[in-house]
N, C-alpha and C positions, 0 to 999 in steps of 0.2 A: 504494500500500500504506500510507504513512504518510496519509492521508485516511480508512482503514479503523481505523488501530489510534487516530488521536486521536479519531472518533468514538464506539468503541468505551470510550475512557477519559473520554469526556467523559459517555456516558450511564451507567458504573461509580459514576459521582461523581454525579449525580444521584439513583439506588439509595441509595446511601447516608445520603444525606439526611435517607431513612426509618427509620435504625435507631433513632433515640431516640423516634421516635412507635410502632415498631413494638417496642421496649422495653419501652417502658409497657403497651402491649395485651397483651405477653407474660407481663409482669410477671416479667422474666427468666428464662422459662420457655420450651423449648421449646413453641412451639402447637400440634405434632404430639403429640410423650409426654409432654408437661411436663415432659423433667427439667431439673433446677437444677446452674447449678455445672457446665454444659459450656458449649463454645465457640459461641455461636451466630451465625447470620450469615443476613443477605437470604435469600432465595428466591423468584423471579420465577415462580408458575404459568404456565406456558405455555397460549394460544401466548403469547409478549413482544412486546408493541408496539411501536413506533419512539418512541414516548414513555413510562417508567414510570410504571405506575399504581398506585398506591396500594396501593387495593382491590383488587388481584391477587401482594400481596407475604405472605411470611410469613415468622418470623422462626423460623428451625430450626437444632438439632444437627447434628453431621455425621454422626452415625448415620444420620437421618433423611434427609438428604441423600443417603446412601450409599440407603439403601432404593428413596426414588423413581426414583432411576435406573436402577433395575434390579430391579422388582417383580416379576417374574416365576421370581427367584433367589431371595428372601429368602424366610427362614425361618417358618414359619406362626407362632413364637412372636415374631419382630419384628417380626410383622402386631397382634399384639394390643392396640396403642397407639388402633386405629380405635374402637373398645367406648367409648373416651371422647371422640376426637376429632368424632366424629361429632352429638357433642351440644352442640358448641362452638357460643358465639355468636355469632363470628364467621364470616360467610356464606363467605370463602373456605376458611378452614377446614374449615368443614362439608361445603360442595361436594367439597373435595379428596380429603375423606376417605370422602365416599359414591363421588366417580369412583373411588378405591382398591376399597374393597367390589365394586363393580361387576366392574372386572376379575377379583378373585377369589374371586366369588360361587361357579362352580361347582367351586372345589378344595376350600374349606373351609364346611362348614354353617354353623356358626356366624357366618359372613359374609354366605350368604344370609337366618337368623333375625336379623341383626340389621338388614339390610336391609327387613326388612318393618316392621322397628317402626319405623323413621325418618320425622318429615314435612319434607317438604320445601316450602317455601314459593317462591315466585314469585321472590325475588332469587338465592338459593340453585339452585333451578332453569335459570335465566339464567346463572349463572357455570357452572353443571355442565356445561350444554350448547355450554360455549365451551372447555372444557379438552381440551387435546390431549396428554398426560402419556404 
């Protein structure tokens, strides 16, 4: 068991690492709603590798946090953050936010009209089709 937990705290500390580069990208702004002036912290899109990657972290509120874990409860007005998310240029971002649409394309219209106007390019495409959220 203690092979599991300093494992575990050893790749915590590696995550970490990434908060002043994922900082800056954010520009201390949540990368999901942008807001400023909350507590932000790592978020590993899943699946999580045995090594963290970079390119698969974002740097989120606890709202938003509280959201992903349980999107099929949250409320259609704390879905509305995707309108913008969705045109980030940041490819995980963007992925994350069109696999979000995805799922609740057929409860709310306006999540499948805004699905139609998205492009998705080749990188974007490749992270989408690896998320397991």
């Amino acid at each position: 068991m203690a092979k599991g937990f300093d494992k575990d705290r050893e790749r915590k500390g590696k995550v970490s690492y990434f908060g002043k580069d994922l900082t800056r990208r954010a520009k201390s702004s949540c990368e999901l709603c942008e807001a400023s002036n909350q507590k932000l912290g790592v978020y590993e899109v899943p699946p999580v590798e045995e090594e963290p990657v970079f390119e698969q972290c974002l740097f989120i509120c606890e709202n938003c946090r509280k959201i992903l874990g349980s999107i099929e409860d949250a409320d259609e007005n704390e879905l509305r953050f995707l309108n913008s998310a969705v045109w980030s240029e940041v490819p995980i971002v963007k992925a994350l936010a069109v696999h979000i649409l995805k799922k609740i394309k057929d409860r709310y219209i306006w999540a499948s009209e805004l699905l139609e106007t998205v492009y998705i390019d080749e990188e974007v495409e490749e992270l989408l089709n690896k998320i397991t959220l």
